[in-house]
C-alpha positions, 0 to 999 in steps of 0.5 A: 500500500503506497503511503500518503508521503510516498504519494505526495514525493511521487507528485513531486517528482513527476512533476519536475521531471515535466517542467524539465522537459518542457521550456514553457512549462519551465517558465510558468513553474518560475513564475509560481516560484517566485511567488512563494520565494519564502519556501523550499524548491521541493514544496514549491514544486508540490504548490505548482503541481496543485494550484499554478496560480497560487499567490499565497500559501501558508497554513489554516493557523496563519490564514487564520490567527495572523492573517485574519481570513477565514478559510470557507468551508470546503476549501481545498487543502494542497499537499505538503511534505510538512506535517500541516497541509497548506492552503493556497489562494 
């Protein structure tokens, strides 16, 4: 049985593998990335992999106490290789 961490490194992985391979895609994943400067390569690669446009991604607890936007019921959470799930807009 494939693990939920195992999922989310082969999403990951796959998803590298397809930016590199492709110079228009390259460019897109740059574009995401430089978005969410502040984190790793490997969970900007899992944040692109969900939501190409997301502009901002932090967890339920930021968006909620240091933020001051409440997350609607039913939002969708994205994979994270952290022990929270990241919520990205």
């Amino acid at each position: 049985m494939i693990t939920k961490y195992q999922m989310i490194s082969a999403l990951a992985e796959d998803t590298a593998r397809q930016v590199a391979k492709n110079g228009q895609e390259w460019t897109s994943y740059l574009t995401t990335a430089a978005r969410l400067y502040k984190y790793p390569f490997h969970e900007q690669m899992l944040i692109y992999a969900q939501r190409l446009d997301a502009t901002a991604c932090a967890s339920i607890e930021i968006w909620n106490e240091k933020m001051n936007c409440w997350v609607n019921r039913g939002e969708i959470g994205r994979a994270s290789c952290r022990e929270r799930v990241l919520l990205a807009v």
